[in-house]
C-alpha positions as MATLAB code, in Angstrom:
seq = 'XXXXXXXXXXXXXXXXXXXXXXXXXXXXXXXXXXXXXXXXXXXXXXXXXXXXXXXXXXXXXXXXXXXXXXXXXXXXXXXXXXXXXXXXXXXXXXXXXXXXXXXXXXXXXXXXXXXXXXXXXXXXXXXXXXXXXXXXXXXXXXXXXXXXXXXXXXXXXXXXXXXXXXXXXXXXXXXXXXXXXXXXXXXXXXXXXXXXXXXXXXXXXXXXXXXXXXXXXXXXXXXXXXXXXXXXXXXXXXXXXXXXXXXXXXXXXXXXXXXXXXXXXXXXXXXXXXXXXXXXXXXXXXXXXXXXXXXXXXXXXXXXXXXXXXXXXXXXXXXXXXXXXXXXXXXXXXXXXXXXXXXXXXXXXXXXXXXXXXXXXXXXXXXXXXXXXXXXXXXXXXXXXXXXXXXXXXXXXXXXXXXX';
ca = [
       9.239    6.417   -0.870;
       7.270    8.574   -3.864;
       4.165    7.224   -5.026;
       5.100    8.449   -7.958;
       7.288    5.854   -8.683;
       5.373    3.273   -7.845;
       2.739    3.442  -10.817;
       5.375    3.029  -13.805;
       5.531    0.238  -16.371;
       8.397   -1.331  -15.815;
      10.771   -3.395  -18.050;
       8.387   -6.550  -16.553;
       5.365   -5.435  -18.779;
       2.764   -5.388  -19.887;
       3.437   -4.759  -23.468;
       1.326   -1.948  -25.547;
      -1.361   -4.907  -26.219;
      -1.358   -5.794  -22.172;
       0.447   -9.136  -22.490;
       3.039  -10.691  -20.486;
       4.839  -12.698  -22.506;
       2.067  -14.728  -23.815;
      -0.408  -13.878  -20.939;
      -3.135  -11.111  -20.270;
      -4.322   -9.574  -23.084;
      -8.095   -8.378  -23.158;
     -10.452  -10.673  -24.342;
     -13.873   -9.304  -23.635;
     -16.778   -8.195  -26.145;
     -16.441   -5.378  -28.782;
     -18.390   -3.195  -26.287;
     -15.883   -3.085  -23.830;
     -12.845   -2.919  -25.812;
     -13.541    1.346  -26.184;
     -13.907    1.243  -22.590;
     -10.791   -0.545  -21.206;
      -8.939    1.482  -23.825;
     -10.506    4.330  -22.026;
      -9.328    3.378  -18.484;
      -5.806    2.737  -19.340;
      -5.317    6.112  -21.135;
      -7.067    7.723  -18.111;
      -4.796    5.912  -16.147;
      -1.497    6.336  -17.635;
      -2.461   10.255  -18.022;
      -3.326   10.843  -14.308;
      -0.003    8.696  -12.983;
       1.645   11.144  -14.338;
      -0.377   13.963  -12.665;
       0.862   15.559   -9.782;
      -2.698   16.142   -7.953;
      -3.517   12.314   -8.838;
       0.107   11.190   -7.220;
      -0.303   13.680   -4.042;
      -3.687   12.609   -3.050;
      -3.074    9.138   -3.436;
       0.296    9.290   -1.854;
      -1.421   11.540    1.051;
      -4.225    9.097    1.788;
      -1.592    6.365    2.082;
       0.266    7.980    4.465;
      -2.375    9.422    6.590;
      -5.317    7.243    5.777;
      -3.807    3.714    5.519;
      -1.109    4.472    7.817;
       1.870    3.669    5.211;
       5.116    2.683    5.308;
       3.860   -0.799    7.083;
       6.517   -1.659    9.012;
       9.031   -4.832    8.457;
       9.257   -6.769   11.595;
      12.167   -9.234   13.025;
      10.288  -12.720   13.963;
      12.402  -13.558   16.495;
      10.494  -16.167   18.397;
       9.495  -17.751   14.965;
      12.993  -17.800   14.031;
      14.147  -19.725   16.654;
      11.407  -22.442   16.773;
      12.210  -22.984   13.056;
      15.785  -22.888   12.853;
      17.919  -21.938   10.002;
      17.544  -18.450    8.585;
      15.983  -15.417    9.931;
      12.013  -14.810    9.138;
      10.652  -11.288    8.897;
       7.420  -10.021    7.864;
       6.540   -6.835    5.871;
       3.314   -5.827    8.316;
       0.381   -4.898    5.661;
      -1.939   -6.846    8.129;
      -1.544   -3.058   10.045;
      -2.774   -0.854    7.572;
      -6.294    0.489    7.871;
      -9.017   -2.183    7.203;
      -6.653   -4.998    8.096;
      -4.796   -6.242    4.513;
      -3.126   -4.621    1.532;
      -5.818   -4.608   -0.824;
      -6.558   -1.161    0.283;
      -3.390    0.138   -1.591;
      -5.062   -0.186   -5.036;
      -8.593    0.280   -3.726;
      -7.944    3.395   -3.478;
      -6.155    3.973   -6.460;
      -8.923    2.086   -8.403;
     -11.470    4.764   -6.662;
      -9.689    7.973   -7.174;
      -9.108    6.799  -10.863;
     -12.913    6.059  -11.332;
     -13.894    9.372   -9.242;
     -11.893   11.436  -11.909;
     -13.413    9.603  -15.065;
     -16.598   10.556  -13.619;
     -17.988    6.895  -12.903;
     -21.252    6.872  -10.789;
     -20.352    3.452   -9.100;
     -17.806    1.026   -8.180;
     -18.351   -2.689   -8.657;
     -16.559   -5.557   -7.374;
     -16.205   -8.977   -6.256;
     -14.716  -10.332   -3.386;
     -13.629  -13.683   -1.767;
     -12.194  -13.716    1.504;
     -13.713  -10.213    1.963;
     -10.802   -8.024    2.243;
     -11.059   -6.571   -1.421;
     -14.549   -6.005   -0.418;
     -14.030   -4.346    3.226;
     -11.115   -2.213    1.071;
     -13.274   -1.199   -1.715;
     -16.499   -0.211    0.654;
     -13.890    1.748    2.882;
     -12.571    3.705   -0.848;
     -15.939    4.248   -1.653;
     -16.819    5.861    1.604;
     -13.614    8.082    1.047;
     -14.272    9.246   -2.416;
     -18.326    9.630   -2.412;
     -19.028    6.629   -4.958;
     -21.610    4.083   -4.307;
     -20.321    0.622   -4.007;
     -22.070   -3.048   -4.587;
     -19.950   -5.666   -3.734;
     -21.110   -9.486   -5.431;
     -19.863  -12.307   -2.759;
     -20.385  -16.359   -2.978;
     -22.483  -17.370    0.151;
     -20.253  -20.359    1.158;
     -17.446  -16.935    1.270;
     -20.490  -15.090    3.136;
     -20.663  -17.704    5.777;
     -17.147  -18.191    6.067;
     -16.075  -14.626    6.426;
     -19.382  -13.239    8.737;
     -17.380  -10.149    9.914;
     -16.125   -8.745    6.763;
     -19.859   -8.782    5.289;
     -20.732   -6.857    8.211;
     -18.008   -4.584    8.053;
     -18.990   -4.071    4.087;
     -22.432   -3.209    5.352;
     -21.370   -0.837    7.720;
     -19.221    0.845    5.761;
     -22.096    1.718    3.128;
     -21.568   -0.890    0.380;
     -24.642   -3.250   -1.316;
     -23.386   -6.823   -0.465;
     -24.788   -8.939   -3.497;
     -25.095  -12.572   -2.297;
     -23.917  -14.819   -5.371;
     -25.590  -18.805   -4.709;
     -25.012  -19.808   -8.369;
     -23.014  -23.286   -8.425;
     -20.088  -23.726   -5.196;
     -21.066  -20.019   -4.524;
     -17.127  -19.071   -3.938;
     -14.947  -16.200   -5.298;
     -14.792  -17.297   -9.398;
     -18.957  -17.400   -9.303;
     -18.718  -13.642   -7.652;
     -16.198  -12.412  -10.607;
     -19.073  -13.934  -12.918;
     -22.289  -12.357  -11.290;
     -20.327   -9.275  -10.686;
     -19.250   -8.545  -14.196;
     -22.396   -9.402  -15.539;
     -23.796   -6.533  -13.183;
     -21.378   -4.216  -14.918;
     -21.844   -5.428  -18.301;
     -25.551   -3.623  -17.400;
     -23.913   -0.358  -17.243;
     -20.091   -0.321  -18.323;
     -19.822    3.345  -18.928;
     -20.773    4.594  -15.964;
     -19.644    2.123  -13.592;
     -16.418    1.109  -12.358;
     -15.499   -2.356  -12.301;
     -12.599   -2.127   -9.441;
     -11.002   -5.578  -10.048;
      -9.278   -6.853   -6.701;
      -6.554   -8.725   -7.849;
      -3.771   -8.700  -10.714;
      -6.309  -10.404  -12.864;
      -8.603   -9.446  -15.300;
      -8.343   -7.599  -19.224;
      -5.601   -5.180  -19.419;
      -5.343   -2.537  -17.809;
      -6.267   -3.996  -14.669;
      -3.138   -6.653  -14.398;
      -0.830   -3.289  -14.857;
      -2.830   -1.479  -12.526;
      -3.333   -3.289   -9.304;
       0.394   -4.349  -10.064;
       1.724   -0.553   -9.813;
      -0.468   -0.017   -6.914;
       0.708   -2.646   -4.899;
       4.523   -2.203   -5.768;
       4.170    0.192   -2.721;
       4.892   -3.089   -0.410;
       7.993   -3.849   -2.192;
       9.310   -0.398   -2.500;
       9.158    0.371    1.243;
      10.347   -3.458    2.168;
      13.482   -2.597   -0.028;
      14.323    0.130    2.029;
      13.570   -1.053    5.364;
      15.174   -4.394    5.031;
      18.251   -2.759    3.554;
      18.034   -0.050    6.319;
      17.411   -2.488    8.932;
      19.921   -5.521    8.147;
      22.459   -3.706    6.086;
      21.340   -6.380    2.981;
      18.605   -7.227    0.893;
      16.729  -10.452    1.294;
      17.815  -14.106    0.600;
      14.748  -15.074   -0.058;
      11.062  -13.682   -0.233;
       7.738  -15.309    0.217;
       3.938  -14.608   -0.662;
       0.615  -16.534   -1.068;
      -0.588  -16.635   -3.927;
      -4.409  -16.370   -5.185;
      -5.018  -14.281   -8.215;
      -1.851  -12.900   -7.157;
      -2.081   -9.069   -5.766;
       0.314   -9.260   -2.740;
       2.527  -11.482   -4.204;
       3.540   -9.297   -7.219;
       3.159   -6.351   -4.483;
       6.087   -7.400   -2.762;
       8.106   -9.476   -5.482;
       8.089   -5.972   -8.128;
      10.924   -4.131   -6.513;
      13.173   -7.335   -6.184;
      12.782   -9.109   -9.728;
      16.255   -7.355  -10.849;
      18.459   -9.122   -8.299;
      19.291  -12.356   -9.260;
      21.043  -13.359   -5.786;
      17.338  -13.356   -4.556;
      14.979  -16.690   -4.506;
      11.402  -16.025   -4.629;
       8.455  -17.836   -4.006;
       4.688  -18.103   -4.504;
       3.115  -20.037   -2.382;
      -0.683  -21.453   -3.754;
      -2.765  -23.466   -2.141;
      -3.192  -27.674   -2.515;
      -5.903  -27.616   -0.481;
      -7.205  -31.090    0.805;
      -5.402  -32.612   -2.075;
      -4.473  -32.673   -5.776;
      -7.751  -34.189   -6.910;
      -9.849  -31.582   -9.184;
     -12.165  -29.440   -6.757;
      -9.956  -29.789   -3.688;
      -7.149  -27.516   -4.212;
      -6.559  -23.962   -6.107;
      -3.380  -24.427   -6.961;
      -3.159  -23.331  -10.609;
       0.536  -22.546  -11.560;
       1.573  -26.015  -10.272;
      -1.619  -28.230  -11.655;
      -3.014  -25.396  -14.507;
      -2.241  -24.806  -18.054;
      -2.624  -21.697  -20.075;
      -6.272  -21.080  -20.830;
      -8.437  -17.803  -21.082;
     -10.671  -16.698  -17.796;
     -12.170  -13.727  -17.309;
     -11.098  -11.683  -20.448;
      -7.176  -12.662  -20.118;
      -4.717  -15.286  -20.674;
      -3.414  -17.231  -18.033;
      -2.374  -20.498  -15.995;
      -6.006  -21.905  -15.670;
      -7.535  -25.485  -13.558;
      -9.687  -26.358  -16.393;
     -11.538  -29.642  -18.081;
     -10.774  -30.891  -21.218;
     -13.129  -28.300  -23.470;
     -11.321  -25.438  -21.466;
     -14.077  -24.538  -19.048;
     -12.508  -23.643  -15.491;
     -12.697  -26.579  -12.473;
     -14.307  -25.913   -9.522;
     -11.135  -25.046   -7.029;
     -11.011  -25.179   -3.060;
      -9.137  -23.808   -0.435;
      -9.439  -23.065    3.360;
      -8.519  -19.258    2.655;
     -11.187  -18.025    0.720;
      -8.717  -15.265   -1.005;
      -7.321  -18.023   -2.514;
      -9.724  -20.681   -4.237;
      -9.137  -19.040   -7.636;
      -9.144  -20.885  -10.910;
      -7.043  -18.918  -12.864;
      -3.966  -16.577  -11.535;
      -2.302  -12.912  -13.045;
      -0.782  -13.133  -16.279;
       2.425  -11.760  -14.479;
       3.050  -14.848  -12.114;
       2.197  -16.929  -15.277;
       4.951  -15.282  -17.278;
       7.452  -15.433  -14.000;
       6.521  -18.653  -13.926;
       8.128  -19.782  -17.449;
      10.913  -17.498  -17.294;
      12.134  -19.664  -13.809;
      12.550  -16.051  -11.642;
       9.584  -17.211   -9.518;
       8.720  -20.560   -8.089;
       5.981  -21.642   -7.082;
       5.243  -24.053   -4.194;
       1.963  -25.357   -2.450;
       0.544  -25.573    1.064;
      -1.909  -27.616    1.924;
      -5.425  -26.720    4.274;
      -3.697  -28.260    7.645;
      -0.297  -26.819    7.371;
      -2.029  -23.472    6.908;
      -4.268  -23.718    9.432;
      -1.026  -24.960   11.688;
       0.821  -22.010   10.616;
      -2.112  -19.460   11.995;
      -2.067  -21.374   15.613;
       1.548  -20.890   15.425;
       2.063  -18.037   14.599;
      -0.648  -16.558   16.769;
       0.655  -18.047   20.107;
       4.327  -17.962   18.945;
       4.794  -14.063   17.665;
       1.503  -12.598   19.024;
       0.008  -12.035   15.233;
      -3.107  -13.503   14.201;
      -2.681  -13.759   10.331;
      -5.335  -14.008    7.923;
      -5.790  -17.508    6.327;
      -3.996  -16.580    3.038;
      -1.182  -15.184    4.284;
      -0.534  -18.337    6.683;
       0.024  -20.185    3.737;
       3.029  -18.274    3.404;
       3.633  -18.306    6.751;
       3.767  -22.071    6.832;
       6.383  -22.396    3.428;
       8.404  -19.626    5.117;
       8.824  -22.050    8.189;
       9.781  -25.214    6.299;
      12.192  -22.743    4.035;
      14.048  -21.271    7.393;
      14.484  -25.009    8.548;
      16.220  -25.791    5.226;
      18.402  -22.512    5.008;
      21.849  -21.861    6.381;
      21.591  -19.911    9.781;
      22.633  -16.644    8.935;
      20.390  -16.397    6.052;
      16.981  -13.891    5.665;
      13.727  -14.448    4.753;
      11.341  -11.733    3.937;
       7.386  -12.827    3.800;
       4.519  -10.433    3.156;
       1.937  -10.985    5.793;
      -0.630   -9.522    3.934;
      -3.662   -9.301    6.340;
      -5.001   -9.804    9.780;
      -6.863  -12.912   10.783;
      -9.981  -11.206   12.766;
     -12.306  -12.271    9.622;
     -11.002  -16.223   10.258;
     -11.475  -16.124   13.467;
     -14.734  -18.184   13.675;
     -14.553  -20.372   11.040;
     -11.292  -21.395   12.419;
     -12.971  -22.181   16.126;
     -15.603  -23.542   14.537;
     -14.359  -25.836   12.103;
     -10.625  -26.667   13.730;
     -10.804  -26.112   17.117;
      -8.188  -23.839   19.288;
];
């Protein structure tokens, strides 16, 4: 499994301009345009350096702990019915969730353009926890911008941020969730955009950055190719992924997008319901709109300014989503599906008392559609689902606001 080949363009985009189809692009002010341009030549020059491809590739492996494995739910299998459900395991790498696979790409990228900071935002935490950890790794200086209801909601990963050595930047500005830290946070780096990073934590964001966090991640679906393959004798029936700005999703779904015999779903979240402000579920209730300096599926009013969104997993309560799933979207290889607050809180008690794994709050969004999916498929059948992170961070809102 060669890092190397996981940070190539492939025939899925982006095209020389950064657009998917007729999504992503990089709408930002003149001042930045020199500067993305900047990053994506630095970045398509070091992929194709060996030291760059080693060290990253070294730190996965002994660092992160990569290949994650694939694991046979066999308890959840049975309880469902139908097919067989099996999880690629990136709650198990270090810091608990897969954003760390381009964290510390985006930090050994910034480290050799010389950047004296990273910058980020962060919703559930995990990007931030990932980022902090890079930081410490690599010798940068880290601030990480968070909304407070995300701060209250997700205690231990601020502490864990702290620890680790990053500036936690509390962000109270309107609902104070994750699309009010991408504002606050890229304001910060509009302060200084030439010497500081801006280490986006999902496929969002101007070009490069959709590219980017999309080769980074295509480590999940690289390794969960082989292992399935190596484990069953045959790829996948089906595969599933939540689905907030979209990072583990495309992770996961890269490696399989050639083989037509394969269904694939994103599953986003409908929150408490389809009113505007209760859900975040943008490529079922969106339309294409700018956010953030790209093109996308956006929940926005009628002059094109973004809704407020909801959902219990704070990963998720994004208004817009990655130009990629928007352009899988209106080709028809992807669909995507919702899951509402209960059924992924029901999902997390299941799974936790069921298989022994305590999944984060996004991922048991997944969880849950994978369950209703194995009912509905022939016996026989596999489904592969990308658990993409631990639920220690959820652990007491979920007491707190649910119950055991």
């Amino acid at each position: 499994m060669e890092t190397e080949s996981l940070v190539n363009i492939t025939e899925n985009g982006p095209d020389e301009r950064g657009f998917f189809g007729e999504y992503g692009g990089k709408f930002v002010p003149t001042v930045l345009e020199d500067i993305l341009a900047e990053i994506r030549d630095s970045y398509l020059e070091l992929r194709r350096s060996g030291g760059f491809i080693e060290e990253l590739e070294g730190l996965l492996r002994t660092y992160v702990g990569r290949p994650s494995p694939v694991y046979y739910a066999g308890n959840l299998t049975r309880m469902a019915g139908g097919a067989g459900i099996y999880f690629k395991r990136e709650d198990l790498n270090h810091t608990g969730a897969h954003k760390i696979n381009h964290c510390l790409g985006e930090a050994l990228l910034a480290k050799r353009m010389g950047k004296s900071r990273l910058i980020a935002e962060t919703g559930a935490g995990q990007h931030g926890v990932a980022l902090a950890t890079a930081a410490a790794i690599v010798g940068l200086p880290c601030s990480i911008y968070m909304g407070i209801v995300d701060m209250v909601k997700e205690r231990p990963n601020v502490t864990r941020m702290r620890l680790l050595g990053a500036e936690v930047v509390p962000v109270d500005r309107g609902p104070g969730t994750l699309k009010e830290a991408v504002d606050a946070a890229f304001e910060a780096y509009m302060e200084d955009p030439a010497g500081q990073f801006y280490a986006i934590g999902s496929v969002v964001g101007p070009d490069p950055f959709p590219m980017m966090v999309r080769d980074f991640q295509a480590v999940v679906g690289v390794e969960a190719r082989e292992q399935f393959l190596e484990m069953t004798g045959s790829l996948p029936d089906c595969l599933v992924a939540c689905v907030g700005g979209g990072s583990n999703a495309i992770g996961l779904f890269t490696a399989f997008l050639g083989d037509d015999g394969i269904d694939i779903y994103g599953v986003e979240p409908s929150g408490r319901s389809f009113r505007p402000g209760d859900h975040a579920a943008t490529l079922t209730m969106g339309s294409p709109g700018t956010i953030h300096g790209f093109r996308c599926y956006l929940l926005q009013d009628d002059d094109g300014e973004p809704l407020p969104v909801h959902s219990v997993a704070s990963g998720l309560d994004y208004p817009g989503v990655g130009p990629q799933h928007s352009h899988l979207k209106d080709m028809g290889r992807v669909t995507y599906v919702t899951v509402n607050d209960e059924q992924a809180i029901e999902a997390f008690r299941t799974l936790s008392r069921v298989e022994g794994i305590i999944p984060a709050l996004e991922s048991a969004h997944a969880v849950a559609y994978a369950m209703e999916l194995a009912a509905a498929s022939p016996s026989g059948s596999r489904i592969l689902v990308n658990l993409s992170g631990r639920g220690d961070k959820d652990l007491d809102y979920v007491v707190e606001n649910y119950g055991m």
